[in-house]
C-alpha positions as semicolon CSV with decimal commas, in nm:
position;residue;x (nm);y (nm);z (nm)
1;X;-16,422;5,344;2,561
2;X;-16,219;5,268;2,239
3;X;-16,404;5,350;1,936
4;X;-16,175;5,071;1,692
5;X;-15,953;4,804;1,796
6;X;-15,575;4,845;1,817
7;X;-15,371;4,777;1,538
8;X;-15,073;4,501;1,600
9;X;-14,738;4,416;1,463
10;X;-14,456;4,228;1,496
11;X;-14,097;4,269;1,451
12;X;-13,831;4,132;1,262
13;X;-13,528;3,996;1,474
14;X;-13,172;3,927;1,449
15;X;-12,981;3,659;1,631
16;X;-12,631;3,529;1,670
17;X;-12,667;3,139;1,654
18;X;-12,499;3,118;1,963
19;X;-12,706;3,367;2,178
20;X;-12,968;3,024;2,212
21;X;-13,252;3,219;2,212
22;X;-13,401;3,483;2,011
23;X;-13,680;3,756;2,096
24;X;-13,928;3,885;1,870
25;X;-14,180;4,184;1,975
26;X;-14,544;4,211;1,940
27;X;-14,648;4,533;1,945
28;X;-15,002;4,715;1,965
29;X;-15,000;5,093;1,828
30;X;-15,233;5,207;2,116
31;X;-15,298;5,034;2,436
32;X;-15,615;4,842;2,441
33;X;-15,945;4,898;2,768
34;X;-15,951;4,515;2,708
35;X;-15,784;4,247;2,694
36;X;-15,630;4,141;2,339
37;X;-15,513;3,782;2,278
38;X;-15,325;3,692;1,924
39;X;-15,186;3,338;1,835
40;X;-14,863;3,269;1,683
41;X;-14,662;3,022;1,529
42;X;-14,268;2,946;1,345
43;X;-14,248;2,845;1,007
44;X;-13,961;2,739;0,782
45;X;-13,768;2,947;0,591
46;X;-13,393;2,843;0,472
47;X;-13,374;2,769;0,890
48;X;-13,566;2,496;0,944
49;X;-13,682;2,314;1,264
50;X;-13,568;2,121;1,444
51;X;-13,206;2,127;1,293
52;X;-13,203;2,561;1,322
53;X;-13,434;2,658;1,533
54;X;-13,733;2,508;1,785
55;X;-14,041;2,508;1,653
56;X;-14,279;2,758;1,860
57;X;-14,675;2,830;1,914
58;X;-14,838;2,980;2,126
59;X;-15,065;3,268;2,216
60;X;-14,941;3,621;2,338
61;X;-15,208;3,817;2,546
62;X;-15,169;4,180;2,618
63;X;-15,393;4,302;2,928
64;X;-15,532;4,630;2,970
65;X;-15,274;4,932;2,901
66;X;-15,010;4,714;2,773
67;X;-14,832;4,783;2,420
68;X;-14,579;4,532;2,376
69;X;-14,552;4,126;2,438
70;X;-14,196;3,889;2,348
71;X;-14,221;3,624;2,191
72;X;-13,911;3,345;2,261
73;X;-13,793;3,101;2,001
74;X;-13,474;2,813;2,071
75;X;-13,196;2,876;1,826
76;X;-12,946;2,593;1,812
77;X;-12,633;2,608;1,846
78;X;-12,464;2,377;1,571
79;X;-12,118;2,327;1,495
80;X;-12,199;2,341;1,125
81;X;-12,057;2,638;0,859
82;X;-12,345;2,800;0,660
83;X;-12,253;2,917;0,389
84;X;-12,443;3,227;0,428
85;X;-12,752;3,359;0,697
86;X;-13,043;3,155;0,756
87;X;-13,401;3,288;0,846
88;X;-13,717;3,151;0,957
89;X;-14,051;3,284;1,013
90;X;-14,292;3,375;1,335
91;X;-14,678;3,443;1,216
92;X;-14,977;3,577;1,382
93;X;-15,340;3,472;1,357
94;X;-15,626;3,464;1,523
95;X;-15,620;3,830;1,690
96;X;-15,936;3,895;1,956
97;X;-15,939;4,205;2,031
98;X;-15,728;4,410;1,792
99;X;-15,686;4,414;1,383
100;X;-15,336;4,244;1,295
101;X;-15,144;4,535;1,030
102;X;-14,791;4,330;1,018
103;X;-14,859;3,967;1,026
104;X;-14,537;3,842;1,008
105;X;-14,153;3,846;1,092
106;X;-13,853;3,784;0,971
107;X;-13,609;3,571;1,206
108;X;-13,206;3,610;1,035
109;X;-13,016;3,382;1,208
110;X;-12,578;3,489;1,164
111;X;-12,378;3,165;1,182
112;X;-12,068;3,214;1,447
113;X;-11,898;2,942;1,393
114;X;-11,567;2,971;1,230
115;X;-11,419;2,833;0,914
116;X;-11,074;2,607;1,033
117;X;-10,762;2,793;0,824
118;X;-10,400;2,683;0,837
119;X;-10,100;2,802;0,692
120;X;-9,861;2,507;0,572
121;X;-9,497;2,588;0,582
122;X;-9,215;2,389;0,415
123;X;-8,892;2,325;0,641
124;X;-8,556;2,257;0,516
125;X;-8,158;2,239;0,640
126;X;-7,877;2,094;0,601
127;X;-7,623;1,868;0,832
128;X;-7,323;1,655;0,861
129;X;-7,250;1,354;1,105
130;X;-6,938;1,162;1,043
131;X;-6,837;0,858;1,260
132;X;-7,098;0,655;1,496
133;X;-7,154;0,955;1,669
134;X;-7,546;1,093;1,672
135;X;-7,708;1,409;1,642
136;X;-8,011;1,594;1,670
137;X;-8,236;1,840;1,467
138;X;-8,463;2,080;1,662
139;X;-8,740;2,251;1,452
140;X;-8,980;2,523;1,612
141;X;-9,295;2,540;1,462
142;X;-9,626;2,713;1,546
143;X;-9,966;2,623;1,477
144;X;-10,260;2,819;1,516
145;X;-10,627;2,760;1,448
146;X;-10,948;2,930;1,464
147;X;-11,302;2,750;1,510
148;X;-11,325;2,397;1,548
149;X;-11,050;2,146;1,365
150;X;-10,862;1,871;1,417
151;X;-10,584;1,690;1,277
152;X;-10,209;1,575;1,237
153;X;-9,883;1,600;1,226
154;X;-9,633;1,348;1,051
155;X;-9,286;1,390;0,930
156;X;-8,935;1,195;0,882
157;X;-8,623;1,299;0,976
158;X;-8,454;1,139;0,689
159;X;-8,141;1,075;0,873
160;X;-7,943;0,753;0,729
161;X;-7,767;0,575;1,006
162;X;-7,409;0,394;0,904
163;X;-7,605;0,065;0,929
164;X;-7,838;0,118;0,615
165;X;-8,157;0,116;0,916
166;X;-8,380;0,431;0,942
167;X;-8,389;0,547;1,259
């Protein structure tokens, strides 16, 4: 028979934003001869719900000889670039059955997504056409992005045809 309740904790937690999920650990110092049951719930931090993370409560209920229970919390996936980390909180209350030592964790949420970054180039050369002949320029050019962009591409050719019209 156990003399004094087991003593419980939970852990602090790292996630990628695009993992989806992240896992936190309850954890008991001894295993328990009877059942323990301790509630838990998220709470803002600088993440906040729902546009971070899905709010989560719940109970967690460790049964006889068991140390450690997970706890599961939604992270979304945004397309948005944080300037830095964002965290949230999970809490427990209400323990039965054990005495609650670390009462709550620390959720750090990395942002993956990528800043866009380009490189702009200028392009220049020369030519001649006489007569009504024509000609053609051929550039090569190479773009290359990382993350999510979008955009354009415009440019004139500057050529002045023997009529005065642009081409």
């Amino acid at each position: 028979m156990m003399l004094t309740d087991p003593l419980a904790s939970i852990s602090d937690a790292f996630v990628t934003e695009s993992d989806g999920t992240v896992t936190v650990d309850v954890t008991l110092n001894a295993p328990s001869t009877t059942p323990v049951t301790i509630d838990y719930s998220t709470s803002d931090g600088s993440a906040t719900s729902p546009a971070d993370f899905a709010a989560a409560f719940g109970s967690v209920t460790f049964v006889p000889g068991e140390i450690v229970q997970t706890i599961d919390v939604s992270i979304a996936n945004d397309a948005n670039i944080e300037a830095s980390d964002e965290s949230f909180y999970v809490d427990l209350t209400a323990a039965v059955g054990a005495s609650i030592t670390d009462d709550q964790a620390l959720v750090t949420i990395t942002d993956d997504d990528l800043a866009a970054s380009s490189t702009a180039s200028t392009l220049s050369g020369t030519g001649s056409s006489s007569g009504t002949g024509t000609g053609a320029w051929t550039f090569s050019t190479t773009f290359s992005s990382t993350g999510s962009s979008s955009g354009s591409l415009t440019g004139d050719h500057g050529e002045s045809c023997p009529s005065g019209k642009r081409a």
